[in-house]
Each structure stands twice: as C-alpha cells, then as structure tokens.
N, CA, C and O atoms as a GROMACS GRO file, in nm:
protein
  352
    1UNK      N    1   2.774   6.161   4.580
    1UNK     CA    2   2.863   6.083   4.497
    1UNK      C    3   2.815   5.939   4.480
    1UNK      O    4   2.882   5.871   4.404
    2UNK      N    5   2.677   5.864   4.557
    2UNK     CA    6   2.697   5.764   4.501
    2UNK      C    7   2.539   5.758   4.493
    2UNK      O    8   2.467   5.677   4.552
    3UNK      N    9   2.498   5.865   4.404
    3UNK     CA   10   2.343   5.890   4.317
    3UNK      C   11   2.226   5.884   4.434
    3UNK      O   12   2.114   5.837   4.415
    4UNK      N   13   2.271   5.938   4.555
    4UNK     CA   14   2.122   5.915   4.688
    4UNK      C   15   2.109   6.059   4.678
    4UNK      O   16   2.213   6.124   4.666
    5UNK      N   17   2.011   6.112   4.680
    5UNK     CA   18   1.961   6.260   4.710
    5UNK      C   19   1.904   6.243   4.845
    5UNK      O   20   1.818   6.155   4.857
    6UNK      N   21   1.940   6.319   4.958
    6UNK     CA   22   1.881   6.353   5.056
    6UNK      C   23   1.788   6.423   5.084
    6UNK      O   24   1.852   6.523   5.117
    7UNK      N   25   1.675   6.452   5.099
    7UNK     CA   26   1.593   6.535   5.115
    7UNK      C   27   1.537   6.582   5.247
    7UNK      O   28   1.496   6.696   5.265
    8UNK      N   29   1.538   6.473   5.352
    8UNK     CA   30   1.460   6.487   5.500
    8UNK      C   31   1.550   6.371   5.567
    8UNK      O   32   1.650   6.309   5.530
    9UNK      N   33   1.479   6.370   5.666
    9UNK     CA   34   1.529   6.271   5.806
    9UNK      C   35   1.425   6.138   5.787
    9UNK      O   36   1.447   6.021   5.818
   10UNK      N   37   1.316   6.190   5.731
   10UNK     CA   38   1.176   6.050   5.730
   10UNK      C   39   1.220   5.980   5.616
   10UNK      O   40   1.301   5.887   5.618
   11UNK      N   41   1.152   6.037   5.496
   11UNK     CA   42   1.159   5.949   5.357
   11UNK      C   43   1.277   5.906   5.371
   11UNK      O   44   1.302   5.801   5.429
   12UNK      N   45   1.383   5.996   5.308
   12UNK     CA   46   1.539   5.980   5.284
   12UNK      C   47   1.604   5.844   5.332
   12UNK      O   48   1.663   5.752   5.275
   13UNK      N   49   1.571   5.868   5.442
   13UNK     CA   50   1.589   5.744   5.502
   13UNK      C   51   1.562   5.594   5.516
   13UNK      O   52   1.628   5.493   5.541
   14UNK      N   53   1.378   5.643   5.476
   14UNK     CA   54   1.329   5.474   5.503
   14UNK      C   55   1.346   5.352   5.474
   14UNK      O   56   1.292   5.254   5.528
   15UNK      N   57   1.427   5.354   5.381
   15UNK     CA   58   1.496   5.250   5.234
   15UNK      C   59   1.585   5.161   5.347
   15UNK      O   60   1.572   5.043   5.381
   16UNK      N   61   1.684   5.268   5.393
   16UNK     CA   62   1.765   5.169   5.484
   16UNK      C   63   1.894   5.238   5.414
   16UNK      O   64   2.001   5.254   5.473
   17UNK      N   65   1.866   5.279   5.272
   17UNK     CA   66   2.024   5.306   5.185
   17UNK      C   67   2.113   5.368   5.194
   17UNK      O   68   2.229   5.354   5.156
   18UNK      N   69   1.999   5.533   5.314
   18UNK     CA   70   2.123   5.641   5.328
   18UNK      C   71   2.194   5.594   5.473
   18UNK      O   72   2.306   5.641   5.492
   19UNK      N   73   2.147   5.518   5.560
   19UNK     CA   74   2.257   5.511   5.672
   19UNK      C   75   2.370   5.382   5.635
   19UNK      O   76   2.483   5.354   5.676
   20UNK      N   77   2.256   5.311   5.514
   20UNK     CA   78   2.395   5.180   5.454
   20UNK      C   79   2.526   5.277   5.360
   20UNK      O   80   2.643   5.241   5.347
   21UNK      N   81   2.484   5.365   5.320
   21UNK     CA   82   2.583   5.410   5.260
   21UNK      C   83   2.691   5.520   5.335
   21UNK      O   84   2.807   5.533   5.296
   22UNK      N   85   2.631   5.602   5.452
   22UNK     CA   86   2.675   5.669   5.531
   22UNK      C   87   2.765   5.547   5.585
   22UNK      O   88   2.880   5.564   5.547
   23UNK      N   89   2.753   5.456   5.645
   23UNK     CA   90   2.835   5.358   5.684
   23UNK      C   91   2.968   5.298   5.604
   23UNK      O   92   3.078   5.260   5.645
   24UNK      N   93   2.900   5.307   5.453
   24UNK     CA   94   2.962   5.229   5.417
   24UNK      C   95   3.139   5.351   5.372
   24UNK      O   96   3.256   5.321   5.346
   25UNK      N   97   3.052   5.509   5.388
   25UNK     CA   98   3.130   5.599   5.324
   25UNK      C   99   3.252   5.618   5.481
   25UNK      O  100   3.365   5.662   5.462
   26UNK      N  101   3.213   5.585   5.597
   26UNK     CA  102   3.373   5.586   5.648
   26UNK      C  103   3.398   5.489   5.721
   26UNK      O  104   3.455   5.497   5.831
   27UNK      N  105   3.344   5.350   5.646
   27UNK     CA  106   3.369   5.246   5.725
   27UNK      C  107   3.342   5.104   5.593
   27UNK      O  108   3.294   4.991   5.605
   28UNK      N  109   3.392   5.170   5.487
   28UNK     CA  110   3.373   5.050   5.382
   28UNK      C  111   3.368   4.891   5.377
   28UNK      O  112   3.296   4.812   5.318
   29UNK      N  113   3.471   4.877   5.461
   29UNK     CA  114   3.476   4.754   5.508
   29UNK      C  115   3.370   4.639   5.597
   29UNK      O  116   3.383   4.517   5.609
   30UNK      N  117   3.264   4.734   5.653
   30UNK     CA  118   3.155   4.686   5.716
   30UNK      C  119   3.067   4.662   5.623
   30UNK      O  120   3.018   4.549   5.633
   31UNK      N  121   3.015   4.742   5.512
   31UNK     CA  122   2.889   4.760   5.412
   31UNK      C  123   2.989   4.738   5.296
   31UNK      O  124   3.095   4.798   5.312
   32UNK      N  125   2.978   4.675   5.197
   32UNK     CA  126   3.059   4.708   5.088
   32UNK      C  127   2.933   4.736   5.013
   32UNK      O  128   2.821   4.712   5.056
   33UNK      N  129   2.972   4.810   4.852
   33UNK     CA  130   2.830   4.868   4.814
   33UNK      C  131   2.790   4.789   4.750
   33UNK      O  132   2.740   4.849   4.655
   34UNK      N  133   2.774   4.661   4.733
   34UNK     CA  134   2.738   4.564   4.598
   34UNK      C  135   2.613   4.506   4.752
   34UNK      O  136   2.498   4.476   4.718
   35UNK      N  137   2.640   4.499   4.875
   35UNK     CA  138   2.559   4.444   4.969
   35UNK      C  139   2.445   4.569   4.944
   35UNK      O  140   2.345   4.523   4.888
   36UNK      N  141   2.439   4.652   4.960
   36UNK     CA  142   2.312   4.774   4.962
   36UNK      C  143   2.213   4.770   4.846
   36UNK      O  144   2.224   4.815   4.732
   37UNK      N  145   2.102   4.694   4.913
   37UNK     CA  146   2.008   4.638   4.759
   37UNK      C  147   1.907   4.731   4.696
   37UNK      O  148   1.828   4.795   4.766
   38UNK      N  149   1.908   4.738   4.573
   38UNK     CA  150   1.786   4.822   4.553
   38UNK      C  151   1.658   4.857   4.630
   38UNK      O  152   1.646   4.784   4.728
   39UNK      N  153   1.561   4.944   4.617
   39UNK     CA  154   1.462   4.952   4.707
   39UNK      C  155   1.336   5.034   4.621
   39UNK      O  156   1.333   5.052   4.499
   40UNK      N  157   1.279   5.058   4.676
   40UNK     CA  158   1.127   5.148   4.549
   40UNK      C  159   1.205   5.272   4.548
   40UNK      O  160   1.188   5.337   4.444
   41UNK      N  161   1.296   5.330   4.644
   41UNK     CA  162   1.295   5.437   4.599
   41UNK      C  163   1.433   5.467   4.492
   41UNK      O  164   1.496   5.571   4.471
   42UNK      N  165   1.448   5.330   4.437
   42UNK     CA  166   1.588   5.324   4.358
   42UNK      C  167   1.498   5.369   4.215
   42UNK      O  168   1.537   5.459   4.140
   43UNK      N  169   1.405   5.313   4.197
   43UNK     CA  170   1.357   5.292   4.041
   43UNK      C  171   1.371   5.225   3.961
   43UNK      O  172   1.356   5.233   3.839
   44UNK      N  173   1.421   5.104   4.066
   44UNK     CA  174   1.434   4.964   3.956
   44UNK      C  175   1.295   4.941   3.920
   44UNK      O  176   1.196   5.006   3.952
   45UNK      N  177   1.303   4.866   3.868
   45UNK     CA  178   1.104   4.726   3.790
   45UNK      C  179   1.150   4.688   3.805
   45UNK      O  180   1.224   4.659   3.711
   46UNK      N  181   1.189   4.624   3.955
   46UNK     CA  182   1.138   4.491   4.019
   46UNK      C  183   1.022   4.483   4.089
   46UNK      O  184   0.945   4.578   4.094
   47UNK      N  185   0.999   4.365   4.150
   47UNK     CA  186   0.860   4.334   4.224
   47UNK      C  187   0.792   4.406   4.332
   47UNK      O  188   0.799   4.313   4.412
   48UNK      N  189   0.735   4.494   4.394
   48UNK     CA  190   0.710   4.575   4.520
   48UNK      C  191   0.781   4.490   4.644
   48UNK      O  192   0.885   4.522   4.702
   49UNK      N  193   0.676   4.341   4.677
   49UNK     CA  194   0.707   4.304   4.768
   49UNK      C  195   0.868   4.265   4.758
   49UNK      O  196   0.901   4.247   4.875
   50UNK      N  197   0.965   4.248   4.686
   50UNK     CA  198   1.086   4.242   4.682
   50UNK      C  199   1.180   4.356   4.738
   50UNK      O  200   1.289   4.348   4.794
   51UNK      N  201   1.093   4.477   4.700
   51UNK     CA  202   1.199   4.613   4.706
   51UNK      C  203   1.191   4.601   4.836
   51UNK      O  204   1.300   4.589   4.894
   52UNK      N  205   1.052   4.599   4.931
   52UNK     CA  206   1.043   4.588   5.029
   52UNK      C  207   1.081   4.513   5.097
   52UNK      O  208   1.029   4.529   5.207
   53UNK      N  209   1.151   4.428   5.096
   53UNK     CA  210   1.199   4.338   5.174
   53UNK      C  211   1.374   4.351   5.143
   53UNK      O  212   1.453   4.280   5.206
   54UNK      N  213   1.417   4.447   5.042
   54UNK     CA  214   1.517   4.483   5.066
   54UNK      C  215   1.536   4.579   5.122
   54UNK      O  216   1.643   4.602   5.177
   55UNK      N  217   1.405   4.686   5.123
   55UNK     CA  218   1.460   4.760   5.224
   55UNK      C  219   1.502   4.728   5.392
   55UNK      O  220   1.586   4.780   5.465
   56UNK      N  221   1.405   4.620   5.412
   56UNK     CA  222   1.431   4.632   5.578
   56UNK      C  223   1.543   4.544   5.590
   56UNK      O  224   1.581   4.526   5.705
   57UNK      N  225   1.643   4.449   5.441
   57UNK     CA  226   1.748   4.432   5.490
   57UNK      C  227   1.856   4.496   5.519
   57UNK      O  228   1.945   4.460   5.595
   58UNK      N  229   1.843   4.635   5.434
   58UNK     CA  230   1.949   4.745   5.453
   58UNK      C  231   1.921   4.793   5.557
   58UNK      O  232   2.024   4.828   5.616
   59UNK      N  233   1.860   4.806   5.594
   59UNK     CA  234   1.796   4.870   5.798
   59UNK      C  235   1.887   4.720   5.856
   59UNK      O  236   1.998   4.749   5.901
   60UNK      N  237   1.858   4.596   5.859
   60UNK     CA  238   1.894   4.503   5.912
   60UNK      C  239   2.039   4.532   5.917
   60UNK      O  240   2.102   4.526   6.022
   61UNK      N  241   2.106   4.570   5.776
   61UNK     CA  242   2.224   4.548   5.803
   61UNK      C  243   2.386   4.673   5.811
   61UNK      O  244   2.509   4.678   5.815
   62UNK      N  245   2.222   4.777   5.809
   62UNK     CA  246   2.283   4.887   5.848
   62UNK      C  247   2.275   4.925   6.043
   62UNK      O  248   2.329   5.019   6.101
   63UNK      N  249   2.192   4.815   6.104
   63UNK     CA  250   2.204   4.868   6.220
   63UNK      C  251   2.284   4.756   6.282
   63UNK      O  252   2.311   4.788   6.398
   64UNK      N  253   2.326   4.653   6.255
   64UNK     CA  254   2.440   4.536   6.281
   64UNK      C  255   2.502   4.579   6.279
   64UNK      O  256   2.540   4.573   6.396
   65UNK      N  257   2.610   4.675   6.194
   65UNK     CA  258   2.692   4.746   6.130
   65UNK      C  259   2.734   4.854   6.228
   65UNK      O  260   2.852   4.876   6.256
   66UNK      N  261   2.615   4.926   6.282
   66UNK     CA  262   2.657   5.031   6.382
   66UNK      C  263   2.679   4.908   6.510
   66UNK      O  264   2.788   4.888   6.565
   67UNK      N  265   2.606   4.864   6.528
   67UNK     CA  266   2.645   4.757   6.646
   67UNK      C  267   2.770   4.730   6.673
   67UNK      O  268   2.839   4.768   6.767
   68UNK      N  269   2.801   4.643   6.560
   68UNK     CA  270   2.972   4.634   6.574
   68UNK      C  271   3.066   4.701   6.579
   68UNK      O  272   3.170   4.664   6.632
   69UNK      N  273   3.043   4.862   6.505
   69UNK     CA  274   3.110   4.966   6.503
   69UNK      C  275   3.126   5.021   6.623
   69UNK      O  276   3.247   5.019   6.649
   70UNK      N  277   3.042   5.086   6.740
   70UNK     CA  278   3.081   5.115   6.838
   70UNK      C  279   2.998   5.063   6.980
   70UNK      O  280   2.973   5.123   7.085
   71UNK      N  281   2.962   4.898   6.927
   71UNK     CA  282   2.832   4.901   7.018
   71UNK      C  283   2.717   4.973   7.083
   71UNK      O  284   2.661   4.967   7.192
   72UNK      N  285   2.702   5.047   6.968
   72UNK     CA  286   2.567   5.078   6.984
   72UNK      C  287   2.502   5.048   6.974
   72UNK      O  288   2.465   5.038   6.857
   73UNK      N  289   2.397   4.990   7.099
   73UNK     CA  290   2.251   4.912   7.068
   73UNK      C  291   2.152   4.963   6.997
   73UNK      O  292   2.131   5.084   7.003
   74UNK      N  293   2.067   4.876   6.912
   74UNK     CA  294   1.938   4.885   6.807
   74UNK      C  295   1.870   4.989   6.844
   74UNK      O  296   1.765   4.946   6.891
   75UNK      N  297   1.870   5.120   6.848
   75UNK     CA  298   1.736   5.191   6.927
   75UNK      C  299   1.627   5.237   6.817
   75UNK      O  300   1.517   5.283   6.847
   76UNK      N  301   1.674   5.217   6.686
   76UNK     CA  302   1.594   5.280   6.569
   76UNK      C  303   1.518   5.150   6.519
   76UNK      O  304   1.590   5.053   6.499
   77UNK      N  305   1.372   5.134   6.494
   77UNK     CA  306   1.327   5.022   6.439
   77UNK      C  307   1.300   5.020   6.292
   77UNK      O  308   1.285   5.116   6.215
   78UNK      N  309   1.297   4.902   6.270
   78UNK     CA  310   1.327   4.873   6.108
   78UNK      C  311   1.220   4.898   6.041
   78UNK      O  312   1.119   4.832   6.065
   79UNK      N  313   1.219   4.994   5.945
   79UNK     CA  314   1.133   5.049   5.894
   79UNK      C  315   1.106   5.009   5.712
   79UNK      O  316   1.180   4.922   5.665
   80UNK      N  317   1.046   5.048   5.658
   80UNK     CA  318   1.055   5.065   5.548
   80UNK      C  319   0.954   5.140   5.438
   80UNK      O  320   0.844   5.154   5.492
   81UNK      N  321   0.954   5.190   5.308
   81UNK     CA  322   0.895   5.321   5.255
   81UNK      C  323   0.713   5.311   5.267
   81UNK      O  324   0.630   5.401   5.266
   82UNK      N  325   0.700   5.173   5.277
   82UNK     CA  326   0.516   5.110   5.361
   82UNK      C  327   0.507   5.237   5.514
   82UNK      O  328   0.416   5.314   5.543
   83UNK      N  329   0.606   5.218   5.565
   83UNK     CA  330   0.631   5.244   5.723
   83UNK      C  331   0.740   5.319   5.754
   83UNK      O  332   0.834   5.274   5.820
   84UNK      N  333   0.734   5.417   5.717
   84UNK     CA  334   0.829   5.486   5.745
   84UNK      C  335   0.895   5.565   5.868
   84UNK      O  336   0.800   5.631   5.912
   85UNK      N  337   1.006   5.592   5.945
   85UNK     CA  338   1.002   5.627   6.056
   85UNK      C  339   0.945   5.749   6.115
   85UNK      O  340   0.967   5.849   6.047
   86UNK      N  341   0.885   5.765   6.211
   86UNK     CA  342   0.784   5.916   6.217
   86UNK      C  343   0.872   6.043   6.271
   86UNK      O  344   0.985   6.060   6.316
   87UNK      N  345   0.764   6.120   6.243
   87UNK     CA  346   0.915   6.235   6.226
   87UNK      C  347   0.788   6.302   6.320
   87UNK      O  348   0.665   6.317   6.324
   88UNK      N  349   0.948   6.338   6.412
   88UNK     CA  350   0.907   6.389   6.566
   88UNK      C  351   0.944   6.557   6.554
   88UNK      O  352   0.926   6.631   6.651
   0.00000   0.00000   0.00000
C-alpha cells in the first residue's frame, strides 16, 4: 500500500525505506511518511551521491526509531544500495 515491493531481506532493504515504513505502518507517529526520503531505488533523477545519502538517513532514522520504541540497541549497521547488508 505505500508503492515498496519487497523482494528479499538484502536489496529490499538497503534503502533504509522498508524498515522506515514498516515503522512508520504501526507506529506513525515515530516516522511520518513525508520524513522517508527518496533513494536510487525510488526512481527519482536526482543526483546519485544525494540518493545515497538519503539512504543511510532512513537507516539513521529508522534505527533511532526502533531505539526509542522498545530500546533496542543499534545491532544492524547502516548500510546503503553501494553496500548493502550481506545476506547470511
């Protein structure tokens, strides 16, 4: 419902968008969706180094987010579609 296709646990993820939006879907009030910024794998034409640097803010501020939510500490590192997280 809010245009992310899931496909895997690696790619899907690396953006930062699907756990900002998983967050934001039962906890709106932490993420609102206008904060969740485009990324390469949106398909905007914007700049590379831009997308990229939004992605690792949605990692940034998708793992603050769990923080505050149930104090759960950082254990996932901030990744992005350059670096994506490795799939174990």
């Amino acid at each position: 419902s809010f245009g992310m296709a899931i496909h895997d646990f690696t790619e899907s993820f690396a953006d930062g968008r699907a756990i900002c939006l998983l967050v934001h879907y039962y906890h709106p009030s932490l993420i609102h969706l206008d904060e969740i910024h485009p990324t390469t794998q949106s398909g905007d034409s914007v700049k590379d180094s831009i997308l990229l640097e939004n992605e690792r803010s949605n990692w940034k501020k998708a793992l603050k987010s769990i923080e505050e939510l149930g104090g759960i500490p950082s254990m996932l590192p901030i990744s992005d579609s350059d670096s994506p997280p490795n799939e174990k």
